[in-house]
C-alpha positions in Angstrom: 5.7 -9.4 1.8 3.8 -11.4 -1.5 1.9 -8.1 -1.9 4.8 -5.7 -2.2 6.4 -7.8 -4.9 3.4 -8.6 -6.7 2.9 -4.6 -7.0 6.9 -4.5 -8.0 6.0 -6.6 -10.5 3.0 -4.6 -12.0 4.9 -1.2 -11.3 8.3 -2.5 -13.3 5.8 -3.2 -16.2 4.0 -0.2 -16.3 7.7 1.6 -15.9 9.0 0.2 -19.1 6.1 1.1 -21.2 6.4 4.6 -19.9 9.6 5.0 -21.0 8.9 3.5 -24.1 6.3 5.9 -24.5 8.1 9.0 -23.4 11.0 8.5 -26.1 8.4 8.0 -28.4 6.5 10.8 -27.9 10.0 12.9 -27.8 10.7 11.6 -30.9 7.7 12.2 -32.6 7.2 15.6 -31.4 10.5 16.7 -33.0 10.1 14.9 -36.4 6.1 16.8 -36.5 8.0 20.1 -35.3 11.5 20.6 -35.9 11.6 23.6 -32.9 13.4 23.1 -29.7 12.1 26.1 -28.6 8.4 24.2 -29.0 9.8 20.7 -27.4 11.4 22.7 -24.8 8.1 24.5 -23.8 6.4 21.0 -23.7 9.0 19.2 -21.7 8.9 22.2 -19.1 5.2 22.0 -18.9 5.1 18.2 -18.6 8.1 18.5 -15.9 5.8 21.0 -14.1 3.5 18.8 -13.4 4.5 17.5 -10.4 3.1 20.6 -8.4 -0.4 18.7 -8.5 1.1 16.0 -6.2 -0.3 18.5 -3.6 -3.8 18.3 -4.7 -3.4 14.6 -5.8 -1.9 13.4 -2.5 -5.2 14.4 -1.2 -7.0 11.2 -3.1 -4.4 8.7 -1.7 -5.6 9.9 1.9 -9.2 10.5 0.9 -9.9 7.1 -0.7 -8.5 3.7 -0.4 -5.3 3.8 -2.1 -5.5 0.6 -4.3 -8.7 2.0 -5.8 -7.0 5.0 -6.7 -4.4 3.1 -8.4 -6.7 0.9 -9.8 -8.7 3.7 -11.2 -5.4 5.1 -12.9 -4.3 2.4 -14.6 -7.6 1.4 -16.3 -8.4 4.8 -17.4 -4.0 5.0 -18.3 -5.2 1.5 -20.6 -8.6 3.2 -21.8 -6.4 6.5 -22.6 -3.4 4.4 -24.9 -6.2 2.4 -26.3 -7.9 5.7 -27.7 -4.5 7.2 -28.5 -3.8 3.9 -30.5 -7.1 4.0 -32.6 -6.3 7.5 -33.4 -2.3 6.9 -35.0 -3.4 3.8 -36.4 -5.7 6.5 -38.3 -3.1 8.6 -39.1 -4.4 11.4 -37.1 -1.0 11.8 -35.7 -0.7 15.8 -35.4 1.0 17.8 -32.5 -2.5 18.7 -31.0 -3.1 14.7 -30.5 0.2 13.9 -29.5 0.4 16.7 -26.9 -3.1 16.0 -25.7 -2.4 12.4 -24.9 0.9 12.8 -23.7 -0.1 15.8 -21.2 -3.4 13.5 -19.9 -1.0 10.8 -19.1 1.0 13.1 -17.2 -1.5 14.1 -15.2 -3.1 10.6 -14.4 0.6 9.7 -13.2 0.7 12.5 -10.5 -2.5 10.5 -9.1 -0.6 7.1 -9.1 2.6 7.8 -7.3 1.3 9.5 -3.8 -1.6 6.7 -3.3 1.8 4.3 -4.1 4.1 5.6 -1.6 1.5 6.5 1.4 0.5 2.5 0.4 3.8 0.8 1.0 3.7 1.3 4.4 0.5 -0.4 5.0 1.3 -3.7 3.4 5.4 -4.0 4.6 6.5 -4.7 8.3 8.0 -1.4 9.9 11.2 -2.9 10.2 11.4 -4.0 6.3 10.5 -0.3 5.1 13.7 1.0 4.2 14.6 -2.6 2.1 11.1 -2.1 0.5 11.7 1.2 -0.4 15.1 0.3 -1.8 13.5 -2.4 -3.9 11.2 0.1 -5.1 13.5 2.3 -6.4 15.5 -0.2 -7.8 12.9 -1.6 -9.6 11.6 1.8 -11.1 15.4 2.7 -12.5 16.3 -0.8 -14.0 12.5 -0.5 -15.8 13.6 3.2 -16.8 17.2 2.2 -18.1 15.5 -1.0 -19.8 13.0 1.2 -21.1 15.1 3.9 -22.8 17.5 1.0 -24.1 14.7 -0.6 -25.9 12.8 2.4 -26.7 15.8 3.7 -28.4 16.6 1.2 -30.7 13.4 0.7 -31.6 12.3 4.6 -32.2 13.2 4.7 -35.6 11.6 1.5 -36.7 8.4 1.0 -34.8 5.1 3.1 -35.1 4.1 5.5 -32.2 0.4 3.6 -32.4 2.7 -0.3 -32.1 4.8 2.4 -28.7 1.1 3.5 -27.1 -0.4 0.1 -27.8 2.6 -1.9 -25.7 2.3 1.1 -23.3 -1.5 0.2 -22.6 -0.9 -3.3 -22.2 1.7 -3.0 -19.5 -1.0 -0.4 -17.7 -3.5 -3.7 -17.7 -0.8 -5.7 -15.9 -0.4 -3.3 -13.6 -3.9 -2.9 -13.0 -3.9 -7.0 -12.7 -1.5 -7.0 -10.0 -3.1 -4.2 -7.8 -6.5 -5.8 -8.3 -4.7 -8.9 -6.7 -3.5 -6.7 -4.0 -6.5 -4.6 -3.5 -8.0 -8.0 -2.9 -5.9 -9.2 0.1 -6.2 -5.9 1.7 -9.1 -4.1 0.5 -11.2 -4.5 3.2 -8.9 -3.1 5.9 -7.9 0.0 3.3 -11.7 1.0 3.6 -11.9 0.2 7.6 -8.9 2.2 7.7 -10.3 5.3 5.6 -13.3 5.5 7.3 -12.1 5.4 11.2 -10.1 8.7 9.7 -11.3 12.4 9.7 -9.8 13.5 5.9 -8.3 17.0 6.7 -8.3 19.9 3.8 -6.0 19.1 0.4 -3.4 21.2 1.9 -3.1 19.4 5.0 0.3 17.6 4.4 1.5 21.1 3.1 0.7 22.4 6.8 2.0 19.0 8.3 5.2 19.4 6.7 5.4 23.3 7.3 5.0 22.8 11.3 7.3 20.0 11.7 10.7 21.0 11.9 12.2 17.7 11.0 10.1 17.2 7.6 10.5 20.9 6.8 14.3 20.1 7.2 14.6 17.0 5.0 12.6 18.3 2.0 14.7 21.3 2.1 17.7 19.0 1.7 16.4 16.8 -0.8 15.4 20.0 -2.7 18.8 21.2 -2.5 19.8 18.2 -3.8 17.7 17.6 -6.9 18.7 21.6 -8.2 22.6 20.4 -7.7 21.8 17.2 -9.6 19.7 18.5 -12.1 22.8 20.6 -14.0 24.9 17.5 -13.8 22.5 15.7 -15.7 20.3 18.1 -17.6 23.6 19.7 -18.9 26.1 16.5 -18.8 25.7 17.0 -22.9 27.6 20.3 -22.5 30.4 18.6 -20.1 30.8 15.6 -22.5 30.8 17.2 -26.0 31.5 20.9 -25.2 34.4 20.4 -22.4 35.5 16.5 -22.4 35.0 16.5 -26.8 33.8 13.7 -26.2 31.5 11.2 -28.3 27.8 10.5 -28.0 28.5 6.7 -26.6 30.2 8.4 -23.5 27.4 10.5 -23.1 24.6 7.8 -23.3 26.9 5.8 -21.4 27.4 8.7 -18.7 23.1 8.7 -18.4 23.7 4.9 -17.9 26.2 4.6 -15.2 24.1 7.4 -13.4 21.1 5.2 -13.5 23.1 1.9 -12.4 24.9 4.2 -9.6 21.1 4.8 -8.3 20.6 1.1 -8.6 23.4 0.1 -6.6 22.8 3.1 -4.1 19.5 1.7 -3.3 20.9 -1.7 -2.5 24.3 -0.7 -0.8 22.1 1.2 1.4 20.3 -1.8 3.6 24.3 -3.1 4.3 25.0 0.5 6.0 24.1 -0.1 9.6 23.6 3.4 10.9 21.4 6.2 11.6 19.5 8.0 8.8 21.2 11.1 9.8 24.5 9.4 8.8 23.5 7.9 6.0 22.3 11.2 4.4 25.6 13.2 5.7 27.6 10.1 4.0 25.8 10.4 1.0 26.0 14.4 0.3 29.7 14.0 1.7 30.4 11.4 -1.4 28.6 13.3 -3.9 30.3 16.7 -3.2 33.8 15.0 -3.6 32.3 13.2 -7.0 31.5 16.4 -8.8 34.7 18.1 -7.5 36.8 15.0 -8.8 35.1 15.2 -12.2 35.7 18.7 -12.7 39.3 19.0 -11.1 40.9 15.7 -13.4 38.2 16.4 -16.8 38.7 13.2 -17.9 36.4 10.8 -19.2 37.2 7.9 -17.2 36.9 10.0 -13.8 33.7 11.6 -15.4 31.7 7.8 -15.9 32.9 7.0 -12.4 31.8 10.5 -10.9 28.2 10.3 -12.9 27.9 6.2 -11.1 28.8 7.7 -7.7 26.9 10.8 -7.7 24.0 8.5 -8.8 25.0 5.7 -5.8 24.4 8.8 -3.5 21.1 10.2 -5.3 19.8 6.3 -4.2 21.0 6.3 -1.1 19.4 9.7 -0.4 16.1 9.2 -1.9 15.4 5.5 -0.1 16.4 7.7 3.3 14.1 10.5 2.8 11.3 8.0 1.9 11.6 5.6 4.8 12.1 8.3 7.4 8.8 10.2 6.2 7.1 7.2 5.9 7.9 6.0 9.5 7.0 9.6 10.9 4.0 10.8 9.7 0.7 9.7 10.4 -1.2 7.6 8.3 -4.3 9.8 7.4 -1.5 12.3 5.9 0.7 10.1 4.9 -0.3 10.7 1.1 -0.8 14.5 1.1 2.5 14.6 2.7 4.0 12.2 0.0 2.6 14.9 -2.3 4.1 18.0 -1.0 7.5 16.3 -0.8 7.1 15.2 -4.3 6.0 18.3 -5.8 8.8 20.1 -3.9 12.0 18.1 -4.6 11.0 16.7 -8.5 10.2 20.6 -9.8 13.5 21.4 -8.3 15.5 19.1 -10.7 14.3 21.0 -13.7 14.4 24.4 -12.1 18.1 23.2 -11.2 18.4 22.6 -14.9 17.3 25.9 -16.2 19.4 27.8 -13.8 22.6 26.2 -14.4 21.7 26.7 -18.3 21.7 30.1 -17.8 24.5 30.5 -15.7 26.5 28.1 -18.3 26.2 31.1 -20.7 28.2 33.1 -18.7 31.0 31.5 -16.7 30.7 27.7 -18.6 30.0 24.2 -17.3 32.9 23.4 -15.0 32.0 26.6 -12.9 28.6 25.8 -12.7 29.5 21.9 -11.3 31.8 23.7 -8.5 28.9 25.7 -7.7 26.6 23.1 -7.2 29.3 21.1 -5.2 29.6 24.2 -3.3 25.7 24.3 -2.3 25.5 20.6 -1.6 28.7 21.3 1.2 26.6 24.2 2.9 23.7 21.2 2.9 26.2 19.1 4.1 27.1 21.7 7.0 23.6 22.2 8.2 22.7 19.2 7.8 25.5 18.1 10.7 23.4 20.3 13.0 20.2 19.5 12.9 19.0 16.9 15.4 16.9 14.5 13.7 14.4 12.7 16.5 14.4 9.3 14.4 13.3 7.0 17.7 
């Protein structure tokens, strides 16, 4: 268990200065163009992303994994370094801060699969699902840190002093892992080489002919479009519906994010099957979302956005463990890809839809909708048979 938490402890790092640097670059992006039609193009084409988790799952399999991340983070540090010479020299122009901002991205759908298909090879079988919860934890306390910090400081620090503090934290990641890929290096490459590498898509296939894996990314698909509205659009709800300030709505985004933290804990006291815990947690966030929109209040709003968050944790550790446990090693990081690319480009597909939709039947319709999918989930969910022996 040392290894896991000395890679917590780079990954939390390397968390924070993300999100430092993603305000950042936000923030910059609007001050250079003024266009929300421009940011919302470049935040859609950032967001979209994540469909290369199906080709970058492939390196996570193909190589050993702590190399991979290794490789990431120093060329993540050799990136913000480069980035940093260039706004210290004032060559701060859309083109530059695009450029960097969309090679990051990229580099970061490398990272995650080689993470997640690595977990399992350095934690105990039976300590998966409290790893998993630690790692989640971990990511969203680093996030909410992040954001807090990131947006107070916006307006009074540089982007180069943002990118500079990002590339540092990328070096202590890179510290840690080298200390992990050190303890288990050796049997990482043992490992890779006793294994036949299929082609890229073979966790796509994997997934596709396995009726249980085919069921749960389905779900957590389902899922992410629900959630998305709730908190792509939770702007509309507060201001438009609730009239409410912008403290309740940063502090809406922040109860959601301590709801996943607490989801990710509460789940290793739950003693049942993953089944359960899944039909438990769509059951609780169906009745959250109805609640909010039924009393629209504020108070039952901030308690709906923690719960619906408590159940987005309790989900997401599920989902990972159970993969993790059931699929073989070799495809354990293509597979990691495909779910990843599926479920995170539903969120913002989610997001766009309910948009629309808003336009034409407003906000509160659009929650009972999504309340109204996640129940048929919840449904057929109860009838599938899920082989978790």
């Amino acid at each position: 268990m040392k290894n896991i938490y000395v890679l917590l402890a780079g990954e939390s790092t390397s968390q924070f200065g993300n999100n430092l640097f993603d305000i950042a670059i936000m923030w910059y992006l609007y001050r250079l163009t003024d266009n929300s039609t421009t940011i919302g193009l470049i935040s859609g084409t950032f967001n979209a992303l994540v469909v290369l988790n199906v080709l970058t799952g492939y390196l996570a399999d193909r190589f050993p994994k702590t190399k991979v991340m290794m490789t990431i983070d120093g060329l993540q540090a050799i990136l913000m370094g480069v980035a940093t010479y260039l706004y210290y020299g004032f060559a701060l122009n859309i083109w530059t801060l695009v450029g960097v901002a969309f090679i990051a991205k990229i580099l970061g759908t490398v990272f995650d699969p080689a993470e997640n298909a690595l977990i399992p090879q350095i934690v105990p079988t039976d300590q998966l699902q409290r790893v998993n919860s630690m790692n989640q934890g971990v990511k969203v306390c680093a996030q909410l840190v992040g954001m807090l910090a990131g947006g107070s400081l916006v307006a009074f620090v540089s982007l180069a002093d943002f990118v500079l503090i990002n590339g540092l934290t990328f070096l202590v990641s890179l510290g840690c892992i080298v200390i992990v890929h050190k303890r288990v290096g050796h049997a990482e490459q043992v490992s890779v080489e006793q294994v036949q590498t299929r082609d890229w898509y073979a966790g796509l296939a994997y997934v596709y002919h396995n009726p249980m894996l085919r069921t749960l990314i389905l779900l957590a698909v389902i899922v992410n479009m629900v959630i998305g509205p709730v908190l792509g659009l939770n702007i509309i709800w507060t201001r438009g519906t609730l009239h409410a300030s912008a403290v309740v709505y940063s502090l809406a985004q922040a109860l959601f994010i301590i709801g996943v933290v607490a989801g990710s804990i509460l789940i290793n006291f739950v003693k049942t099957t993953f089944k359960t815990k899944l039909l438990l947690a769509l059951t609780t966030m169906t009745v959250a979302v109805t609640f909010m929109v039924l009393t629209r209040s504020i108070g039952t709003t901030l308690i709906a956005m923690m719960v619906i968050g408590m159940a987005g944790g309790f989900v997401n550790v599920s989902l990972f463990t159970l993969i993790q446990l059931k699929t073989p090693g070799e495809l354990l990081g293509r597979v990691n890809g495909a779910m990843m690319s599926c479920t995170n480009i539903s969120m913002p597909i989610g997001i766009a839809l309910g948009g629309v939709i808003t336009r034409y039947v407003g906000i509160a319709t659009v929650f009972i909708i999504g309340s109204a999918i996640t129940l048929v989930a919840l449904l057929a969910m109860s009838r599938v048979t899920l082989n978790e022996a």
